[in-house]
Structures are given as C-alpha cells and as structure tokens.
C-alpha positions as CSV (number, residue, x, y, z in Angstrom):
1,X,-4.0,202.3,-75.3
2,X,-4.0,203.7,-78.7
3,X,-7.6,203.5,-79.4
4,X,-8.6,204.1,-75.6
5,X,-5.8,207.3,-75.0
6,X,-4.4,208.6,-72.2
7,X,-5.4,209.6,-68.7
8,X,-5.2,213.5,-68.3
9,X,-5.6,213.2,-64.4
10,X,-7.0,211.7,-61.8
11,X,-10.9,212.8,-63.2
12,X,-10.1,211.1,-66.2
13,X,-8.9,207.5,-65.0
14,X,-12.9,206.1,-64.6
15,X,-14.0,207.2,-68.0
16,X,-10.9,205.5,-69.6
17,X,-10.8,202.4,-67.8
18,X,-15.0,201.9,-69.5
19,X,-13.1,202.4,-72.7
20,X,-11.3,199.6,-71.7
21,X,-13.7,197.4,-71.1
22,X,-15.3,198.4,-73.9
23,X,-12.1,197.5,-75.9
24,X,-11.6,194.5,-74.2
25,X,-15.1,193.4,-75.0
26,X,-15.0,194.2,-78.8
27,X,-11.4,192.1,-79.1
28,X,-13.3,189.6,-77.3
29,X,-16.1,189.4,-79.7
30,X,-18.4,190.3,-77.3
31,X,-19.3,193.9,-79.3
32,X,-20.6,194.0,-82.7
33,X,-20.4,197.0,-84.4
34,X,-23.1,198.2,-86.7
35,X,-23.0,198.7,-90.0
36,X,-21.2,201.7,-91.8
37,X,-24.4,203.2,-93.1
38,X,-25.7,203.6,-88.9
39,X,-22.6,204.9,-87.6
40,X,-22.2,207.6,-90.4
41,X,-25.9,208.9,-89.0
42,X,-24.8,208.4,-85.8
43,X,-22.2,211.1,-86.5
44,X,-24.4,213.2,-88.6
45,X,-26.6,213.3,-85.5
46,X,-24.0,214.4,-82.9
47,X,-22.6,217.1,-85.9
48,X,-26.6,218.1,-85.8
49,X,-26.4,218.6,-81.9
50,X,-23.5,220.2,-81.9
51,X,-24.3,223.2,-83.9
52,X,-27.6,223.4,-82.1
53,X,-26.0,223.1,-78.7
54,X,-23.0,225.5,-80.0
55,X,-26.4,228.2,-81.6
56,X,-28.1,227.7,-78.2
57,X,-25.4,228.3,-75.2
58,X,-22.9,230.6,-77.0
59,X,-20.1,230.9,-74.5
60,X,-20.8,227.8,-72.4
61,X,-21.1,225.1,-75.4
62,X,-18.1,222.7,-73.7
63,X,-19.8,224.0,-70.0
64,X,-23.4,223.3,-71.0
65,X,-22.9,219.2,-71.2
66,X,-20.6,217.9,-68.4
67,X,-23.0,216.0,-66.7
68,X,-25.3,213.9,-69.1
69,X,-22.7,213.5,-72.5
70,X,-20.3,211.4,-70.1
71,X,-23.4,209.6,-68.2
72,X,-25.1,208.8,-72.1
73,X,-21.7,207.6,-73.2
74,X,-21.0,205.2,-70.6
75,X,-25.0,204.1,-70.7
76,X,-24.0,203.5,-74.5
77,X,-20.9,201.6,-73.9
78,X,-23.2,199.6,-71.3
79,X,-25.6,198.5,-74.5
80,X,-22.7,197.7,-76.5
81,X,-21.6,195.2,-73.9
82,X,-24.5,193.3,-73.2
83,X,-25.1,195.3,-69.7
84,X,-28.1,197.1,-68.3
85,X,-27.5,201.1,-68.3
86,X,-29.4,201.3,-65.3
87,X,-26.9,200.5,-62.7
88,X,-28.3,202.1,-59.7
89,X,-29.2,199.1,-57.1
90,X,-32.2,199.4,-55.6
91,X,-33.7,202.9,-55.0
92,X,-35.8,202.3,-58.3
93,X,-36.8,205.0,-60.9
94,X,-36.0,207.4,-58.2
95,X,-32.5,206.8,-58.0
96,X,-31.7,206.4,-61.6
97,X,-32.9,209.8,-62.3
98,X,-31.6,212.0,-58.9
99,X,-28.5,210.3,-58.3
100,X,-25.0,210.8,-59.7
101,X,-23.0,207.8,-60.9
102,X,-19.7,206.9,-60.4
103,X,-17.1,204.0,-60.8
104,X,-19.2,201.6,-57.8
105,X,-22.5,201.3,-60.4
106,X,-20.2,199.8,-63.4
107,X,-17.9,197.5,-61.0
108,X,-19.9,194.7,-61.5
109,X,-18.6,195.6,-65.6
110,X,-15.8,192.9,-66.3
C-alpha cells in the first residue's frame, strides 16, 4: 500500500485498486519499466504541461483536467500491462470517444 496510497473516499477506491493491478503486475514481472533516461523526459513533459496548463486556466488549473488526466493514466497503466486502452465493448470509435468509463471497462484487468 505504500507505493499504491490510501483511499480518500469512496471516489477514490477505482483509481487505487488500477494501481494495484498495476503493482501487482510489475512484482509479477509482467511490467517493464523503461529506462531512466525516458522516464526523466516523461517528467520533464508533464513539468512542461503543467506550467502551460497552470499559464492557460489561472484559477481552474486542478478544475481544468478532471476528466481526461485520470482516463490517460489508467489508458497508460493499460499499456504497461499488456492490455488494450480501448475498453469500451462494442459501440466502436463512437463509444470510445462519447462515453465515460468506469470500473466495468477494466474488470476484465486481473
């Protein structure tokens, strides 16, 4: 639980239990990590976005994002795990992009 945290409430018990799995799969060797060199860029990027995004919405910074940073994290945590990010079933194109997901698109996750 140290690497995964605490759940705040309710809200917070889906995102946490894909950290989970996410642990779960990296203990079982089933994640690689990449290299040093990629995930300091990686965090250079988000640094990048965050002073744009920060520059760009003033007041609203931690408003502006609730939607999509949670849905982009989970589609990464997907990758990492050897999983599609499009979870929708059936619907097509359509329904990847119009509706929400929730905790029934990753339940096939194990």
């Amino acid at each position: 639980m140290a690497v995964v945290g605490h759940a705040e409430s309710a809200a917070s018990i889906y995102p946490y239990e894909m950290m989970a799995k996410w642990v779960a799969h990296l203990l079982d060797g089933a994640v690689r990590l990449p290299g040093v060199a990629v995930m300091e860029r990686s965090v250079a990027e988000w640094e990048q976005w965050g002073r744009w995004a920060k520059r760009g919405s003033g007041g609203f910074f931690l408003k502006s994002c609730i939607a999509t940073v949670p849905t982009w994290y989970h589609d990464q945590l997907c990758r990492d795990m050897g999983y599609s990010p499009r979870r929708k079933k059936g619907g097509g194109l359509l329904a990847e992009w119009l509706q929400p997901y929730g905790p029934t698109d990753y339940a096939g996750i194990q």
